[in-house]
Each structure stands twice: as C-alpha cells, then as structure tokens.
C-alpha positions as CSV (number, residue, x, y, z in Angstrom):
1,X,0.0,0.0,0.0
2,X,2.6,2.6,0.8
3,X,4.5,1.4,-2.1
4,X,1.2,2.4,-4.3
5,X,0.7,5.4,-2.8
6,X,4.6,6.8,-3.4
7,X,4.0,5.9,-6.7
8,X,0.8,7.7,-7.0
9,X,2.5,10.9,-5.3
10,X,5.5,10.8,-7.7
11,X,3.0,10.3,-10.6
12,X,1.0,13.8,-9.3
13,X,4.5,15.4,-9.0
14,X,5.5,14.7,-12.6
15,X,2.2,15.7,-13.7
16,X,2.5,18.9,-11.8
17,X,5.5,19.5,-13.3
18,X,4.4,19.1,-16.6
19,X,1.5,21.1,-16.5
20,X,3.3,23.8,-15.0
21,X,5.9,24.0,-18.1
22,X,3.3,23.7,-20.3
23,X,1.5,26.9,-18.7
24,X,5.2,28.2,-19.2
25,X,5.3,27.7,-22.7
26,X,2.2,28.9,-23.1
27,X,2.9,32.3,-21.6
28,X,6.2,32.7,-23.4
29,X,6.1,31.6,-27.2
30,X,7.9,33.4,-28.7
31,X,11.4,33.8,-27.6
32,X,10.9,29.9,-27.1
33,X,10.0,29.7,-31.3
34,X,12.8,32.7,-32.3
35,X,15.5,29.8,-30.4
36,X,14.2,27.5,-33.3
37,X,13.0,28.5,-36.3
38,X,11.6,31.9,-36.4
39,X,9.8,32.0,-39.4
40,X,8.2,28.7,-39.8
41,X,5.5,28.1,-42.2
42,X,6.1,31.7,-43.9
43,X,6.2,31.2,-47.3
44,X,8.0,34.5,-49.0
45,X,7.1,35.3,-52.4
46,X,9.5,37.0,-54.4
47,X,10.4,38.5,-58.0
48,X,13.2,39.9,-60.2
49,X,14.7,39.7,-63.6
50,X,16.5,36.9,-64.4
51,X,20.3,37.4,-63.4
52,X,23.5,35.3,-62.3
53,X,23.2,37.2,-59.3
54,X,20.1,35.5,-58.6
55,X,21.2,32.0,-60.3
56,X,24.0,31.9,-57.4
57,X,21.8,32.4,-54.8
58,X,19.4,29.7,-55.5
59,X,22.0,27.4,-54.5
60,X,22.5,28.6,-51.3
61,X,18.6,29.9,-50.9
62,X,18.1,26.0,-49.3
63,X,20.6,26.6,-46.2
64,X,18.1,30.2,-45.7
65,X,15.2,28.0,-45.6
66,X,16.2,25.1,-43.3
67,X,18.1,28.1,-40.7
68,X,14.6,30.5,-40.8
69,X,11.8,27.6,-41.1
70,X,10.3,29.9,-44.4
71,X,9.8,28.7,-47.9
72,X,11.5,31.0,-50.3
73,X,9.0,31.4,-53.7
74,X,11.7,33.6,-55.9
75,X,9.9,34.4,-59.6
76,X,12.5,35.2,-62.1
77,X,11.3,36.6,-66.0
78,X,13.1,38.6,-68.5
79,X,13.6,42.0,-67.7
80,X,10.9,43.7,-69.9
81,X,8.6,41.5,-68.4
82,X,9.1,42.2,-65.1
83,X,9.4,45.7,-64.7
84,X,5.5,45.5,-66.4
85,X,4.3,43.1,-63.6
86,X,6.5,44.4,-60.8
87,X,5.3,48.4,-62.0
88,X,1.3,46.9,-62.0
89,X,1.7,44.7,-59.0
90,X,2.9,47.7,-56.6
91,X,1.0,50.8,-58.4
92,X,-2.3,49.3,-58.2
93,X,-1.7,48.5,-54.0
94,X,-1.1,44.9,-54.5
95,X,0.9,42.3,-52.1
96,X,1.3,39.3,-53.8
97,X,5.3,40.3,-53.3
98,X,6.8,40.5,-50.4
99,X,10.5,41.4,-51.6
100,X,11.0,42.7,-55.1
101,X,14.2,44.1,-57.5
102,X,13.9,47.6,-56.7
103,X,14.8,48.2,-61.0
104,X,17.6,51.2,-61.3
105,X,14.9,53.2,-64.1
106,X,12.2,52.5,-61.9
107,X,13.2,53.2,-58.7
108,X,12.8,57.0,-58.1
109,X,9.0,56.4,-59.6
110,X,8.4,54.2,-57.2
111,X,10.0,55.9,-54.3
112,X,8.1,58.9,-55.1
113,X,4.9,57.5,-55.2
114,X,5.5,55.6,-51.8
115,X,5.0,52.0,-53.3
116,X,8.1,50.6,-51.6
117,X,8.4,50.5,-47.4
118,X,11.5,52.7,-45.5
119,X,14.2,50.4,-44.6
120,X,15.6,52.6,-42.2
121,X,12.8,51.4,-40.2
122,X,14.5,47.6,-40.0
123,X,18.3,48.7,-40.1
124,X,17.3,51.1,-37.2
125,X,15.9,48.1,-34.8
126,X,19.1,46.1,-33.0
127,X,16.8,43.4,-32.8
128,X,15.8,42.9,-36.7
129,X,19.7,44.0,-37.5
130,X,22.7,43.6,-36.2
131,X,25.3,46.2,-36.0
132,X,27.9,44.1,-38.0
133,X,25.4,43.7,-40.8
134,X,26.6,48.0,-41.4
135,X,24.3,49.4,-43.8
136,X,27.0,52.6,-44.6
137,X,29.1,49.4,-45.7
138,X,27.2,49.5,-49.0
139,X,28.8,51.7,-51.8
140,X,27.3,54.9,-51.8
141,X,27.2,55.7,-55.3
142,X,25.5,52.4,-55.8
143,X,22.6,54.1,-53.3
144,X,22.0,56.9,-54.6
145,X,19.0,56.1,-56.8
146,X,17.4,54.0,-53.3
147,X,17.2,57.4,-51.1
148,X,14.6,59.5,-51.0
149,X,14.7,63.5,-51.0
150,X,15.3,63.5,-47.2
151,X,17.9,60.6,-47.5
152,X,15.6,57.6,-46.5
153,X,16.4,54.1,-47.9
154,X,14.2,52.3,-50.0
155,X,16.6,49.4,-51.4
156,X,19.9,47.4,-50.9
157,X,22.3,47.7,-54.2
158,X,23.4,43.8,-54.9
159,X,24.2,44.9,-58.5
160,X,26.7,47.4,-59.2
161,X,27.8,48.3,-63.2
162,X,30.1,50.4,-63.4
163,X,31.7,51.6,-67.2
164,X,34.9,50.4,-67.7
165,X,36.8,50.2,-71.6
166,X,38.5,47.0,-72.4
167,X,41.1,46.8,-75.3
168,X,41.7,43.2,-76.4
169,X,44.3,43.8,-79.4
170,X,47.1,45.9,-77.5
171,X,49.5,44.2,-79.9
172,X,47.9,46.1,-83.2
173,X,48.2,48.7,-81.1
174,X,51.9,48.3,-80.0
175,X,52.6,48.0,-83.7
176,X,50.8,51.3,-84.8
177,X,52.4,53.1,-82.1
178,X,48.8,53.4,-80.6
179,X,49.0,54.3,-76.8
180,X,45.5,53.9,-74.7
181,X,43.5,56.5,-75.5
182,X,42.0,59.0,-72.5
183,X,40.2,61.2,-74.3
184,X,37.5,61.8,-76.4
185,X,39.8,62.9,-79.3
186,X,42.2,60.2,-78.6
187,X,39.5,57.2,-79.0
188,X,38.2,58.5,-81.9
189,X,41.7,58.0,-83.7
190,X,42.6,54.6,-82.0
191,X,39.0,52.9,-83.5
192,X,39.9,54.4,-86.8
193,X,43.1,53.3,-87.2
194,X,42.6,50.1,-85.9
195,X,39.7,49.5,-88.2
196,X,39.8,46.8,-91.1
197,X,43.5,45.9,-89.2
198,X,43.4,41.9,-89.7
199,X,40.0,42.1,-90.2
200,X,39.8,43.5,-86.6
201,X,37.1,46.1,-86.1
202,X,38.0,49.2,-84.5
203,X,35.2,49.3,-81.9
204,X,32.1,47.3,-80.5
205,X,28.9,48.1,-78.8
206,X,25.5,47.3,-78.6
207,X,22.2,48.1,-78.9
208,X,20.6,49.9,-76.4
209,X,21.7,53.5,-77.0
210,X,20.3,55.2,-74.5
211,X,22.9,54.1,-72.0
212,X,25.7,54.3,-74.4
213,X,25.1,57.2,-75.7
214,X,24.6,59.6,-72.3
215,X,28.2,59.7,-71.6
216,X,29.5,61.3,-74.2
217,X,26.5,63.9,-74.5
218,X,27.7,64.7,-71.1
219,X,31.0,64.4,-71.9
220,X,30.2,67.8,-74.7
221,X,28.9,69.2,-71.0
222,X,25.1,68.1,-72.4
223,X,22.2,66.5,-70.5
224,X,19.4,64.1,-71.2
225,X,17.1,66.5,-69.3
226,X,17.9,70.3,-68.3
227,X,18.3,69.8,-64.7
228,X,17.6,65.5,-63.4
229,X,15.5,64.8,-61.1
230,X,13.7,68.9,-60.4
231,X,13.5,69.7,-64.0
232,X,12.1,67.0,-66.4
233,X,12.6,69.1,-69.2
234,X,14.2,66.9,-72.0
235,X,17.2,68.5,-73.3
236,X,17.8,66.7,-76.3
237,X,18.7,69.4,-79.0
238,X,21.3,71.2,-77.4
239,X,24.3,71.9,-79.1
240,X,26.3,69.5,-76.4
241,X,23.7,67.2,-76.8
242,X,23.9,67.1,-80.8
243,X,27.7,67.3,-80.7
244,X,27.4,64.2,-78.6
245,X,25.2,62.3,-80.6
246,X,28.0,63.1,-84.2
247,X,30.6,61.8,-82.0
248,X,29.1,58.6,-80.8
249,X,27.5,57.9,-84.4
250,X,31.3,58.3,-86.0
251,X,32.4,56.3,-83.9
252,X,30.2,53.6,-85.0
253,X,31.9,54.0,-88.2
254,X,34.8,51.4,-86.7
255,X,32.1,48.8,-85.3
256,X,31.4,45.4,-87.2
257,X,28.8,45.3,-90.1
258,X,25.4,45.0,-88.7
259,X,27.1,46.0,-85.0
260,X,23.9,48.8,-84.7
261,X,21.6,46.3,-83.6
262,X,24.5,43.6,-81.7
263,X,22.9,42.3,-78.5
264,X,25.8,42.3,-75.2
265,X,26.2,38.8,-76.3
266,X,27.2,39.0,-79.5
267,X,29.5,42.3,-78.5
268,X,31.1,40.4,-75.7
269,X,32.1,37.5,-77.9
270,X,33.8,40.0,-80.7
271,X,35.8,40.9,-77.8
272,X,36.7,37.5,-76.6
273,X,37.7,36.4,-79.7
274,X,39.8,39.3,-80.8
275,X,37.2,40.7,-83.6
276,X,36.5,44.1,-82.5
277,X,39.5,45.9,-80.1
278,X,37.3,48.6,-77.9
279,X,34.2,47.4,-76.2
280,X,33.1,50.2,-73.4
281,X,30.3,48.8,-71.2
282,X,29.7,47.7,-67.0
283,X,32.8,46.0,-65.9
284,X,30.8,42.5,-66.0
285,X,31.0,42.6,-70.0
286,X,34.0,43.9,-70.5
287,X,36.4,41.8,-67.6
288,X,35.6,38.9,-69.0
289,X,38.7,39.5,-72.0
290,X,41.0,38.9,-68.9
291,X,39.0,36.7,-67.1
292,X,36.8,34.1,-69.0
293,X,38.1,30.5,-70.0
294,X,36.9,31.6,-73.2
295,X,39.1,34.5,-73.6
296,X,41.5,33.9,-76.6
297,X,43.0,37.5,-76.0
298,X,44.1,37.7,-72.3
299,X,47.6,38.5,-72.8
300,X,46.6,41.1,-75.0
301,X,43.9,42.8,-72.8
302,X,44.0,46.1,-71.2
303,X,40.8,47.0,-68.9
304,X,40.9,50.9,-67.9
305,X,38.8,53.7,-67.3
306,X,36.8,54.9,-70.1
307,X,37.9,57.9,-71.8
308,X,37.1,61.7,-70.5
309,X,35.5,64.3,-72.4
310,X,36.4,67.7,-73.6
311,X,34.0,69.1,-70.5
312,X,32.9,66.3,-68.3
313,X,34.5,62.8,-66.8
314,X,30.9,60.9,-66.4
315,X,31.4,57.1,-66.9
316,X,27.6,55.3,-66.5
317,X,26.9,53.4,-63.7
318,X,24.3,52.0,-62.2
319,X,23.1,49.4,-59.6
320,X,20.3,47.5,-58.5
321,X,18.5,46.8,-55.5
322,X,16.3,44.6,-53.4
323,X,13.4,46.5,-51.6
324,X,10.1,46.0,-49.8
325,X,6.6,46.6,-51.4
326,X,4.8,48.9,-48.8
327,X,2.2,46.8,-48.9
328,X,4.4,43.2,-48.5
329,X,2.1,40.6,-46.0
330,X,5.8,39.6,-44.5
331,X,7.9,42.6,-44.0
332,X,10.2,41.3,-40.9
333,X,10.6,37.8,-43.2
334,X,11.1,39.7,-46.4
335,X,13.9,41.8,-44.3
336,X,15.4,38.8,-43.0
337,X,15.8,37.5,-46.4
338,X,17.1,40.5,-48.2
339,X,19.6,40.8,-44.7
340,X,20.8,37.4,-45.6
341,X,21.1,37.7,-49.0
342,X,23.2,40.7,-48.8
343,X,25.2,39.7,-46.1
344,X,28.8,40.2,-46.1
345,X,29.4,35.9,-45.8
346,X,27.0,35.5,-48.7
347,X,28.5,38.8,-50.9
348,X,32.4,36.8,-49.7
349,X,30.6,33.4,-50.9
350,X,29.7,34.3,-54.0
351,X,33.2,35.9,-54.5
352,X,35.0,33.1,-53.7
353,X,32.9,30.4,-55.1
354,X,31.8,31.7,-58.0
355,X,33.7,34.7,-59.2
356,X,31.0,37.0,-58.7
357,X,32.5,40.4,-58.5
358,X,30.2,42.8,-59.1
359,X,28.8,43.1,-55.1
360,X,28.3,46.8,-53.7
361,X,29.6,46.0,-50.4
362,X,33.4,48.1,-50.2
363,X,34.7,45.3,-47.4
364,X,34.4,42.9,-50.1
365,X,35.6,45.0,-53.2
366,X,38.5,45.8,-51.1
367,X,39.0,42.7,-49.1
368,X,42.5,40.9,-49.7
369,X,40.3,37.9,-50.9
370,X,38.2,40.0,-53.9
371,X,41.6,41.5,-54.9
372,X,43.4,38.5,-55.4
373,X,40.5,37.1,-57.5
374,X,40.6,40.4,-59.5
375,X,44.1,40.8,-60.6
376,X,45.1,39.8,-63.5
377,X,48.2,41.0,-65.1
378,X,48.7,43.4,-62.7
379,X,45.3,45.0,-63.5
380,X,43.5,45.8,-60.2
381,X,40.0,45.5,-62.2
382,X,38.4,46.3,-58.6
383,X,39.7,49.4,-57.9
384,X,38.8,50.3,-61.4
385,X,35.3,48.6,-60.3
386,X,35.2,51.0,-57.3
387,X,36.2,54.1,-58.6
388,X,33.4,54.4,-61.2
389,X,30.8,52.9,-58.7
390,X,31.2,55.6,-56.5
391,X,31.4,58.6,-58.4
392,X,27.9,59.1,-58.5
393,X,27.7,59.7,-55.0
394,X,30.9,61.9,-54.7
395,X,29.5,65.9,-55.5
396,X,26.6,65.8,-58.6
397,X,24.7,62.9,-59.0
398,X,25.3,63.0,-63.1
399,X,23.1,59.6,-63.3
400,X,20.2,61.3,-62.3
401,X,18.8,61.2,-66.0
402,X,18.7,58.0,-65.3
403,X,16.8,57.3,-62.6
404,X,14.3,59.8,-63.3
405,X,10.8,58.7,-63.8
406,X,10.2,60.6,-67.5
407,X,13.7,58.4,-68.6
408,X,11.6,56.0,-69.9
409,X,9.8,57.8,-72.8
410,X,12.6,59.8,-72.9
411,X,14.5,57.0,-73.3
412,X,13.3,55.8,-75.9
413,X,13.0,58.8,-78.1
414,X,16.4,58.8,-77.5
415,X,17.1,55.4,-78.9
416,X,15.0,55.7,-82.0
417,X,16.5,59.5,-82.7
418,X,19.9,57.9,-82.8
419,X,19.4,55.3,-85.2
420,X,17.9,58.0,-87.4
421,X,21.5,59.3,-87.3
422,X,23.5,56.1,-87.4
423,X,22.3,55.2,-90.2
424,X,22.4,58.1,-92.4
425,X,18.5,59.0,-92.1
426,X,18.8,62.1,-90.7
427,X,21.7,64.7,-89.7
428,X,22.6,64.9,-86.4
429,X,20.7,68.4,-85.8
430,X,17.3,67.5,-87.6
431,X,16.9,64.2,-85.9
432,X,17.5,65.6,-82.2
433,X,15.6,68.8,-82.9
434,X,12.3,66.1,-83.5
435,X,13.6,64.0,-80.9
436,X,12.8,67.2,-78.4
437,X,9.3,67.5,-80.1
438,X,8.3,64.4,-79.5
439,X,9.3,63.8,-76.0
440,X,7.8,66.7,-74.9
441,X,4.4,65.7,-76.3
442,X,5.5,62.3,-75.2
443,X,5.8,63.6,-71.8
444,X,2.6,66.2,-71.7
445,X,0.6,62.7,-73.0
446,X,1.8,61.1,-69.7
447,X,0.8,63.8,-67.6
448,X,3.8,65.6,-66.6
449,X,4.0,69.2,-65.9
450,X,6.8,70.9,-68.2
C-alpha cells in the first residue's frame, strides 16, 4: 500500500510538473519559437529579372530555408517583363510580393509614389539587424537612386555596373604606335586606325543607345534633361547634346557590319575572340577578356577607365536593389531574407565560389580575398570597379537622368532618334531637334507638368 501510494505521489508530482511548463510555454512563445525556427511556415514570395546574381543564390537559398523555417518562392522573368508586372503589381496597392528588384529606371518612380516600405525602419531596430550587418558598408554611389529627398532608404544595391573600356588587341596597337586612349579625341583616332586591321574592327557596342550614348553627351557638358530629377525638361537638342550624338554615331563607323543592332552577347564574344579591339560597357562585359576561359586575347587585354570628355569625366553606372513593397504581407521575413542575402558571408561566398565580383559591399571589393581574384596581369580590375561605382555619389549625382521617372519615354525617343542618325537618315541636328518635339508631347501625353 505505501508502495502504491509513493508511486501515485511521484505520478502527481511529474504531472504537476508538466503542467506547470506547459503553462510556461504557453505564456512565453515566442522567444521559445525565435530559439528554433523563427519563421516557420512563412512562405515568401518574391520576384526579379532573371540574373546570375540570382542564379547563385538559389544554391544557397536551401541553407536560408532550413536556418529561418520559411519557404523562399523567388519568380524570375526577362527583364521587360518584369518591370511590367512588378510596375502593376505595386502601383495598383497589390501584395502578392513580399520582396521585389527595386529596378535602377524605376526606382525614383516608385519611391516617389510611396510604393516601396523605409528600410531605415529595419536597419534602425538592433533586434531585426545587427550592428555588423553595417548598412554605410554599401557603396554609396550604388545608393543613390534607393534614397529618397530626405535621404531615406528604400533598397539594398546587390548589382553594381560600373563603365569600364576594355582593349583586347594591344598588340595592333603596339605596332601602330597606338598608346590607350584618355580622351575623347584620342579614341576616336585609336578605332579608326585600328579599323579593317586583320580584319579587326576598330570598336564594338551594342544596342541599347540610350545608355551608351549619355556619356559622351555629357561628356560635350550636355544632359538628357535640363536639370535631373527637379527639372524634367528633355534637353535633347542642345548643341552639347547634338555634338554628342555626331561623336558617338562616328564612332560607329569602326564597329562590325550590322554592329547597330548587336545584342551584349554578341558584343562580348567579338571581344573575346579578338574581332573588335574597344568594347566600353559595366565591368561585368568587359572583364571577361581577362577573365573568361573563353578569352583567346588575355595576354593582350587592357581593362581601364573609359575615356574623358572635352567638358565632363561621367562614366555610366548604375546598380540595383532589393526592396520591400509597402504593402508586402511579410515585411520582418522579407527583411530577414534580403539581410541574408546581402550579407557580407553570402556577398564573400559568391566571390570566392563563384567569381562574382560585381557586389556593392566596399569590405568585399577591397578585401585581400576580392583583390586577389581580381588581378590579373597586374590589373587591379576592382579598384577600377570601385572608382566608377562611387562617383555618383561623390558631388553631382550626373546619373540622375537616369533614374528619373520621364527616362523611360525619354529614353526611348532617344534610342529611335539615334538610329535616325547612325544610319544616315537624318543629320545629327534634324533628328535631335524632333527628338525634343516628341518627348515633350510624349511627356505632356503622360501627364507631366513641363
């Protein structure tokens, strides 16, 4: 009898006991749950354009999943594509995203109109981010377009371009006496006399004109518009602007037959293969001559700075960024994702592992690691990388043309007016003086106030 009735006490006690940490665990969920997995059953829904960036981080996107406890739903398309549904999804007050690609031309339109959430608000909390994770860590050039007029952040560059000129036949050069050109003036004559040497064109580019073009109508001390982002007033038919617009369309003259209409692709592989000698574009398609397997003109390559103009120094960059819709379902896991995914291990892992080297974080780009990777023949291709990536946020912010919301329309006046002129349609003069026309009407259709 005793013997059952210490049994049945001990059998109380445990029960006691158990009831009482249940009641505990009750009362105190959630630091218990954070200890685990904080986000479980979340599932995140995300979208960009289809990149490597993005291609890389699928790979690792599993180790996110199994730390947090979320489901990662990342929705890739072409770039056309989604800027449409991405530019729909948030104008109309939609959340079916909870993180999206904050896109470089869009991303002043869609700070303006509020559509993206102030990450200052999660950066600011020591208990959503911690202090090592150093937001000023992140170029500032590259964060320029993410700011608002008061300097609030919208979006986290993990795509810097920065404009770079790589040569690939310095022999040809050596032979002609040809030194590296620095100037305006200067590059005109190397792609010249280079041209029809071995069947080696003097210059390459590629098809999208309104981003090639810019530098060198601001190099003539021109501007897309009079005065980016205050004054939208395209400014298109100025005599800088024209002057601009005959330089780049001489140029031309040296490029490959057909080269008007050459997609990066085909541009990078007339580099790689020692066809064309200039190719001036974001360091990710021009490095590649020094550091692709399928380079057949690395010890040949130079990669420098691209040359200044007669007024201006303003090599195009740009960057882009992962934001929050205002209207996301799961901000805190959206944050925790884009924390993660722009974390200084990950930005070092895909460095390391994959020869990723356009991050925006300046610890990387000037770690001892990043450098190594990124010499080649004494070329320090990330200093070159940095130096352009940070000019726009060193005194005037010359891209603003570019991130303002008319660029669009503009944009593509632009393109269609330079063809005129490329190929032989128009002069110079005539074609931009229409090309003002009709993106002001283009403008006043759209509803902005000139």
């Amino acid at each position: 009898m005793k013997t059952a009735s210490r049994a049945s006490s001990l059998t109380r006690r445990k029960l006691l006991k158990a009831s009482a940490a249940t009641a505990a665990l009750a009362a105190f969920p959630a630091p218990l749950i954070a200890q685990t997995k904080p986000f479980a059953g979340v599932t995140l829904h995300g979208a960009s354009f289809q990149h490597r960036f993005f291609t890389l981080l699928q790979k690792y996107i599993p180790e996110f999943e199994e730390k947090t406890g979320m489901k990662v739903d990342l929705q890739l398309s072409a770039l056309p594509v989604y800027n449409q549904q991405a530019n729909l999804e948030l104008s109309s007050g939609g959340s079916a995203y909870d993180f999206v690609n904050v896109t470089f031309t869009l991303a002043t339109r869609w700070i303006a109109a509020g559509l993206l959430a102030n990450l200052d608000e999660f950066t600011g909390d020591a208990n959503l981010t911690p202090a090592d994770w150093n937001p000023k860590d992140f170029v500032d050039g590259a964060q320029v377009p993410y700011r608002d007029a008061k300097g609030a952040t919208y979006g986290y560059s993990w795509e810097g371009g920065a404009m770079l000129m790589g040569l690939s036949r310095m022999d040809l050069m050596e032979k002609k006496g040809l030194k590296i050109p620095k100037t305006f003036a200067e590059l005109q004559q190397v792609c010249a006399e280079i041209n029809g040497t071995d069947g080696v064109s003097g210059l390459v580019s590629w098809f999208l004109h309104n981003w090639n073009l810019p530098p060198y109508i601001q190099g003539f001390g021109g501007n897309i518009f009079r005065n980016p982002p205050g004054d939208p007033m395209p400014a298109l038919n100025t005599p800088e602007a024209i002057q601009g617009v005959e330089f780049y369309a001489n140029l031309l003259k040296s490029a490959p037959k057909g080269g008007l209409t050459y997609t990066e692709d085909q541009a990078r592989q007339a580099m790689l293969t020692g066809r064309a000698n200039i190719f001036i574009h974001s360091s990710a398609w021009v490095t590649p001559i020094l550091l692709s397997d399928e380079s057949k003109v690395k010890e040949t390559s130079r990669v420098v700075r691209s040359p200044a103009g007669p007024v201006h120094d303003y090599p195009a960059s740009n960057s882009q960024g992962l934001g929050i819709p205002k209207n996301a379902k799961n901000q805190k896991a959206a944050w925790e994702f884009i924390k993660w995914a722009l974390s200084p291990e990950i930005s070092m892992k895909l460095v390391k592992e994959h020869g990723h080297s356009s991050v925006c974080r300046r610890s990387i780009i000037t770690s001892d690691d990043y450098r190594k990777l990124n010499t080649v023949n004494g070329q320090d291709l990330g200093a070159l990388y940095l130096e352009v990536l940070e000019l726009p946020g060193k005194g005037e912010n010359y891209m603003a043309y570019r991130t303002s919301k008319e660029f669009p329309i503009v944009g593509d006046v632009l393109n269609k007016a330079f063809e005129q002129v490329a190929t032989g349609q128009l002069p110079a003069k005539d074609a931009m003086n229409a090309a003002q026309d009709q993106a002001i009407a283009a403008l006043r259709r759209a509803g902005t106030k000139l």
